[in-house]
MARVEXSE-251337 format. One line per 5 residues: number of its first residue (from 0); for each residue x, y, z of N, C-alpha, C. Coordinates in steps of 0.001 Angstrom, whole numbers, padded with zeros to 6 digits, always signed. Example, Ala and Ser with C-alpha at 12.3 -4.5 7.8 and 13.67 -1.06 7.14 Angstrom:
% MARVEXSE-251337
0	+013190:-005690:+007800:+012300:-004500:+007800:+013200:-003300:+007800 | +012850:-002250:+007080:+013670:-001060:+007140:+012900:+000030:+007870
% end
This chain:
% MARVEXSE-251337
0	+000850:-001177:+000000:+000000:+000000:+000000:+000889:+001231:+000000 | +000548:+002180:-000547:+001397:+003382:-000880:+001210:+004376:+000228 | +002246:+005337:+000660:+002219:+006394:+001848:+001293:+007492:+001107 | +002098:+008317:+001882:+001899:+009927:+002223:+001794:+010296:+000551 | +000785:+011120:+000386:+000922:+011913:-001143:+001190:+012989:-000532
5	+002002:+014364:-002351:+002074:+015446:-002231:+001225:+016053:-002846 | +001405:+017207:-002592:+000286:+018331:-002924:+000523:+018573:-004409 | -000670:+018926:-005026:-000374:+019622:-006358:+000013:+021119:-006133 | +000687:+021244:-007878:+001249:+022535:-007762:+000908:+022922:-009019 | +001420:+024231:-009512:+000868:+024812:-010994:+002380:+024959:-010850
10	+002802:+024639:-012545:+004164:+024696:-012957:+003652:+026010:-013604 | +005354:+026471:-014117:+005317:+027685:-014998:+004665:+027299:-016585 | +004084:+027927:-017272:+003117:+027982:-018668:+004543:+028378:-019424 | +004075:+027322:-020731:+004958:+028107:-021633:+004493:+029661:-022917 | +003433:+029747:-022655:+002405:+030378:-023342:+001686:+031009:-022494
15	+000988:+031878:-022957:-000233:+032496:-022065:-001447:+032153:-022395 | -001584:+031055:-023011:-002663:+029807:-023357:-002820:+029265:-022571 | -001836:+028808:-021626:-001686:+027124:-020941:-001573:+027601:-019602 | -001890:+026218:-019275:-002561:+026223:-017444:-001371:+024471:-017469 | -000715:+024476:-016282:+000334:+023623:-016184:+000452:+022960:-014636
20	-000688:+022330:-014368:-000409:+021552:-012832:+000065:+020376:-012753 | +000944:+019504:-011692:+001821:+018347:-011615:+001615:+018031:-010320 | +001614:+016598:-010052:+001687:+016690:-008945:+002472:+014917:-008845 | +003090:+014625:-007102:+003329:+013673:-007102:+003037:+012682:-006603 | +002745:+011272:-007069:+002050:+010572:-006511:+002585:+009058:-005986
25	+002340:+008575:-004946:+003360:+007579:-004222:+002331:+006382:-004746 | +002767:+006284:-006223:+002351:+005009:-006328:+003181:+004753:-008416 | +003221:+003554:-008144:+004354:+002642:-009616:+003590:+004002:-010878 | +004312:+004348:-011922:+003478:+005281:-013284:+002820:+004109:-013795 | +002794:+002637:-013820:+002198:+001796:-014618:+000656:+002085:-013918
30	+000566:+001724:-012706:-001035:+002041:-012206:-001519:+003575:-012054 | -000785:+004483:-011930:-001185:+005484:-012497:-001560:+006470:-013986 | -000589:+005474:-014765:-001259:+005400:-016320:-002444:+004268:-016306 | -002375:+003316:-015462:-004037:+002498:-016182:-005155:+002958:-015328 | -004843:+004238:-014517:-006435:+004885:-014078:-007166:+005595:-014914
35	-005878:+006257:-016111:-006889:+006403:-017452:-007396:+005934:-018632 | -006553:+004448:-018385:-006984:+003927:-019591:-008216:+002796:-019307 | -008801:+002939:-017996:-009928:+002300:-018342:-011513:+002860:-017624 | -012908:+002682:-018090:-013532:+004102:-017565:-014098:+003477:-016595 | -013847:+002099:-015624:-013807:+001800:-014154:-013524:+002432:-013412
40	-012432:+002989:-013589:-011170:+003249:-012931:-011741:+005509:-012662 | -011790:+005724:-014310:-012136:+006999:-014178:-013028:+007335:-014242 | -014324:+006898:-013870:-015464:+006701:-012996:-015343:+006962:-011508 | -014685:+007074:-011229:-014330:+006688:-009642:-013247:+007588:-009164 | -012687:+008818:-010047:-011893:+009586:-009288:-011830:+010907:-009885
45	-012434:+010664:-011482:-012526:+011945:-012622:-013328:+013007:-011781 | -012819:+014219:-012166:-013201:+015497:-012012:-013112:+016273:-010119 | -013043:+017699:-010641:-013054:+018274:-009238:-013776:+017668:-008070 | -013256:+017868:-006627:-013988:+017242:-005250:-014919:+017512:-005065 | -016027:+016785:-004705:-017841:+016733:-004862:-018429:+016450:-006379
50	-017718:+016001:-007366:-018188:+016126:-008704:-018482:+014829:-008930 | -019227:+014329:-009884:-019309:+012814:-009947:-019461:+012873:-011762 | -018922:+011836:-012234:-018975:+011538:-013637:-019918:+010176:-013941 | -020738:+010158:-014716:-021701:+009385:-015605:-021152:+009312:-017071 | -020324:+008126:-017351:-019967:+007258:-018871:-021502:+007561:-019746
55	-021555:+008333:-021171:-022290:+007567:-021826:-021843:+006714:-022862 | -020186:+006764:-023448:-019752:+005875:-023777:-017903:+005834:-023959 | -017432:+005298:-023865:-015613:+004763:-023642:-014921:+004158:-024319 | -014327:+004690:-025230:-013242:+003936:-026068:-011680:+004617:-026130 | -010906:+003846:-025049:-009255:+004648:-025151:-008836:+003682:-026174
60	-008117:+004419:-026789:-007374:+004345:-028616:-007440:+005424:-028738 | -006590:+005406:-029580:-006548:+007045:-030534:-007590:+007004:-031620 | -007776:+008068:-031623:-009437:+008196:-032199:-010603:+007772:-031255 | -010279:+007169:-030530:-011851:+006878:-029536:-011800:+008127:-029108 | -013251:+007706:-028604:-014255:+009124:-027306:-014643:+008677:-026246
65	-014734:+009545:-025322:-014754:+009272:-023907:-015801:+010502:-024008 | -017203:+010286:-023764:-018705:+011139:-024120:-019226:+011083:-022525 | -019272:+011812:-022002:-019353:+011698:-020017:-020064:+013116:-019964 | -020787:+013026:-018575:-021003:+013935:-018090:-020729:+014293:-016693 | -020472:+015022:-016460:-020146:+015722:-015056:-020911:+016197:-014429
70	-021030:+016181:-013566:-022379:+016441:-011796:-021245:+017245:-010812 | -022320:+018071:-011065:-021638:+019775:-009555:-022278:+019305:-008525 | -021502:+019608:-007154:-022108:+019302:-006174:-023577:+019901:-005904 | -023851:+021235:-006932:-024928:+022487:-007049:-026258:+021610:-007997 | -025495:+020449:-008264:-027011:+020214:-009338:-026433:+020231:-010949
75	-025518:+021164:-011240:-025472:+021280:-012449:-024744:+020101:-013264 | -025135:+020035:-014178:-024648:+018863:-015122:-023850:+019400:-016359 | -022794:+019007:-016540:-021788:+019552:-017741:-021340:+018326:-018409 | -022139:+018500:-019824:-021797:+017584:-020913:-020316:+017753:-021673 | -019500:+016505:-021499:-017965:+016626:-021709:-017673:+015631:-022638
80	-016395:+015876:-023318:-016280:+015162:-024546:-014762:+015265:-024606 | -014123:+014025:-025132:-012755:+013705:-025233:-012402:+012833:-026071 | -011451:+013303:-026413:-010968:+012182:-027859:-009520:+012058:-028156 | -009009:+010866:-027603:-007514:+010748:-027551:-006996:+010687:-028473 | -005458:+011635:-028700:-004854:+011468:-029773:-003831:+011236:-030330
85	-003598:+010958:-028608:-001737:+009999:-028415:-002393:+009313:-026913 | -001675:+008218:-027514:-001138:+006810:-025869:-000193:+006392:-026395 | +001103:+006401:-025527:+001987:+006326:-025497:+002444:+005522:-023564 | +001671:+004055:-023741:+002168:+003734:-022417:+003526:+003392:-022362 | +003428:+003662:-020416:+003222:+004638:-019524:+003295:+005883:-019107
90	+003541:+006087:-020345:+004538:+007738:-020537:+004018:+008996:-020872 | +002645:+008649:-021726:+002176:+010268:-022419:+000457:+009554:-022860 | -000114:+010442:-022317:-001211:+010563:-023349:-001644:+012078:-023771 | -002187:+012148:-024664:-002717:+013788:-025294:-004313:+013416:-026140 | -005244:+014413:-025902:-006461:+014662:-025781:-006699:+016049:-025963
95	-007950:+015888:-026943:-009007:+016997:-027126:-010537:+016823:-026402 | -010240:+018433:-025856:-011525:+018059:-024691:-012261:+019306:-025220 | -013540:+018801:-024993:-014719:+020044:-025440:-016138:+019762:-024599 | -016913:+019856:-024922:-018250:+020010:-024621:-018753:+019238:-025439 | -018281:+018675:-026821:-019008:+018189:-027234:-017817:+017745:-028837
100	-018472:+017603:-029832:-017286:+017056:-030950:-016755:+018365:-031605 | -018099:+018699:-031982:-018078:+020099:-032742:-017751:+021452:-031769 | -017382:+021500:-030913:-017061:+022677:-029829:-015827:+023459:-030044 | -016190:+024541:-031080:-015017:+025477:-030978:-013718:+026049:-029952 | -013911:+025713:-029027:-014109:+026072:-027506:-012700:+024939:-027235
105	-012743:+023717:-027615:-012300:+022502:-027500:-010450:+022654:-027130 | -010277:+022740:-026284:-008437:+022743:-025828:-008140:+021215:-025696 | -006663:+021268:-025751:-006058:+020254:-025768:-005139:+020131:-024577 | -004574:+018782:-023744:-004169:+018786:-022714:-002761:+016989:-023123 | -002127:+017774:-022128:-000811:+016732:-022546:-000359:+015985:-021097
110	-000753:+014766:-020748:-000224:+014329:-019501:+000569:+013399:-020256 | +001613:+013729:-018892:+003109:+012560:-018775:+003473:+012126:-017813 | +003963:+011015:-017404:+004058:+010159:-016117:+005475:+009857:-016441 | +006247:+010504:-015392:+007368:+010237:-014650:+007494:+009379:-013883 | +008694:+008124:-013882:+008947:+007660:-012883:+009656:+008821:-011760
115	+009709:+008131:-010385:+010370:+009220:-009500:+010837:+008277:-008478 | +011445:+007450:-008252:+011615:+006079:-007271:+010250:+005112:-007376 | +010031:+004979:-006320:+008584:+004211:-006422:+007310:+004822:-006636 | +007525:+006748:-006741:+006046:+007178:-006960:+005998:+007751:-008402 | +005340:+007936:-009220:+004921:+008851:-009990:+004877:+010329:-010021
120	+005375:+011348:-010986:+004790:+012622:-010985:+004420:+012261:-012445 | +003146:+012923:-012012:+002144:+013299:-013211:+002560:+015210:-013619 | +002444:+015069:-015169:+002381:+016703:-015055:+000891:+017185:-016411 | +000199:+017570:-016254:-000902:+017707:-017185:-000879:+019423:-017695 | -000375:+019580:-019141:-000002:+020957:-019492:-001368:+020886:-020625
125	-002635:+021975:-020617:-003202:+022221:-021186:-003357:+023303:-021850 | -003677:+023442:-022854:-003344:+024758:-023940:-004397:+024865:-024421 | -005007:+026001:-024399:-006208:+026623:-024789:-006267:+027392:-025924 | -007643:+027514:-027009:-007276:+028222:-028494:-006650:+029453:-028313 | -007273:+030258:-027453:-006668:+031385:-026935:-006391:+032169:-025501
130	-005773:+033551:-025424:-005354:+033416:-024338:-006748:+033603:-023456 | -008117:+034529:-024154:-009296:+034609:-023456:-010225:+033328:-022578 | -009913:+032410:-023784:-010441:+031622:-023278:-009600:+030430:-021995 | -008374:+030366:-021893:-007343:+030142:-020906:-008232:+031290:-019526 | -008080:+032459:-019633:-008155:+033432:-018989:-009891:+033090:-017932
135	-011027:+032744:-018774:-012272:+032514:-018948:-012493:+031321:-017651 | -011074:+030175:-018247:-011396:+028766:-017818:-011347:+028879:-016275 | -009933:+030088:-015933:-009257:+030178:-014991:-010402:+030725:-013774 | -010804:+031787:-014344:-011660:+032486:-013541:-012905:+032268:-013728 | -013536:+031519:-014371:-015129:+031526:-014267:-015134:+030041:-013564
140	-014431:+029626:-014112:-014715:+027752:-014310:-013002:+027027:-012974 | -012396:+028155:-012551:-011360:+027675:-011646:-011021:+026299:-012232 | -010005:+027160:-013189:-009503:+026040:-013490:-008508:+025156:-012848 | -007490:+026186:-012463:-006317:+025438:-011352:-006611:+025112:-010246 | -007865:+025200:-009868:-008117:+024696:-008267:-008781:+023195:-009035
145	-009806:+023237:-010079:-010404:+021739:-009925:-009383:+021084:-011107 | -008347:+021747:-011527:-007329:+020761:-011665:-006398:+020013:-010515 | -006150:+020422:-009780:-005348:+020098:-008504:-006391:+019161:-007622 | -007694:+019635:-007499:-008151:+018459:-007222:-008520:+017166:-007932 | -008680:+017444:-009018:-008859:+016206:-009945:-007307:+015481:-009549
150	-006044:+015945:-009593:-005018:+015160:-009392:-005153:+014656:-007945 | -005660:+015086:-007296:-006119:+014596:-005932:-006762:+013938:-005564 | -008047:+013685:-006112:-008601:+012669:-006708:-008059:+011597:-007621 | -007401:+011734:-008173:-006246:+010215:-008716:-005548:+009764:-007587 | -004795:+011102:-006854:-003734:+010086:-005806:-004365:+009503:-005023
155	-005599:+009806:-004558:-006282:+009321:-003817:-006570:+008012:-004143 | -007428:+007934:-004892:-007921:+006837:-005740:-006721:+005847:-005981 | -005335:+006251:-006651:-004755:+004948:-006803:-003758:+004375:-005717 | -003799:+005301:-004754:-002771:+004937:-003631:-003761:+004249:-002289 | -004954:+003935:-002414:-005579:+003203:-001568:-006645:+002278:-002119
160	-006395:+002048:-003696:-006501:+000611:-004478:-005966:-000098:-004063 | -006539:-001494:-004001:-006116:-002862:-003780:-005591:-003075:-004862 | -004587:-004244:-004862:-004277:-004849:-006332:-005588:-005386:-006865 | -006471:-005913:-005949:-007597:-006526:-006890:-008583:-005490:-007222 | -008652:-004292:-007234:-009035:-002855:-008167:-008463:-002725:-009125
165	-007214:-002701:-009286:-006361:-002016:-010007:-005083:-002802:-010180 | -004763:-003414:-011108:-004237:-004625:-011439:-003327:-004215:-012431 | -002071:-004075:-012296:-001111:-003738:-013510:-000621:-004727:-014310
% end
């Protein structure tokens, strides 16, 4: 069973597009890359704290969609859409995320899994069409806070999996 996690952090942006949080997690990158590759797994830890996700359908490959919706602790429901366009296990995946297929709106996000001894750092650098809408995500929609918890919600989730949850 895995210890103590660390806190997330926001790295420096290379752009004034991008929003850049990492964090580290005391558990192997192999089980922390297969919490996204299957929608058991990200069912059970996806999105900011109090949020809950509903699959309407799951296919990791490149070119699949991951068609979900998201539940606010307020009631509200946010229809979400993803479509991978690199896996590269254990090392990288990259994704287009929108609201939907056709969503102008639609940014792209780049996670990579570091080994680090026995734990993982994850770092998830997302880049937005522009800098307004970066700006928009940040402050309407807090982005760096329910990013940091979403990674908080992973460490959580994979550092007090059983092997028979989560099986590398």
């Amino acid at each position: 069973m895995a210890g103590a996690r660390q806190e997330a952090g926001t790295e420096p942006a290379r752009t004034d597009r991008e929003i850049v949080i990492s964090r580290s997690i005391d558990a192997p990158r192999e089980l922390v890359f297969e919490a996204f590759t299957e929608v058991r797994h990200l069912s059970r830890w996806w999105g900011p704290e109090e949020f809950t996700t509903t699959t309407r359908s799951f296919e990791f490959r490149v070119g699949g969609v991951w068609d979900f919706v998201l539940h606010g602790p307020d009631g509200t429901d946010y229809s979400e859409w993803i479509t991978w366009t690199e896996i590269a296990p254990p090392e990288r995946i990259a994704l287009l995320h929108g609201e939907s297929r056709d969503d102008p709106n639609t940014f792209e996000s780049f996670l990579t899994f570091e080994s680090d001894g026995t734990a993982t750092r994850i770092e998830m650098r997302t880049v937005f069409p522009t800098k307004a809408l970066r700006d928009e995500a940040v402050e309407k929609y807090h982005a760096l806070e329910a990013g940091r918890q979403t990674l908080g919600n992973l460490a959580a989730y994979v550092t007090r999996s059983s092997g028979e949850e989560m099986e590398v």
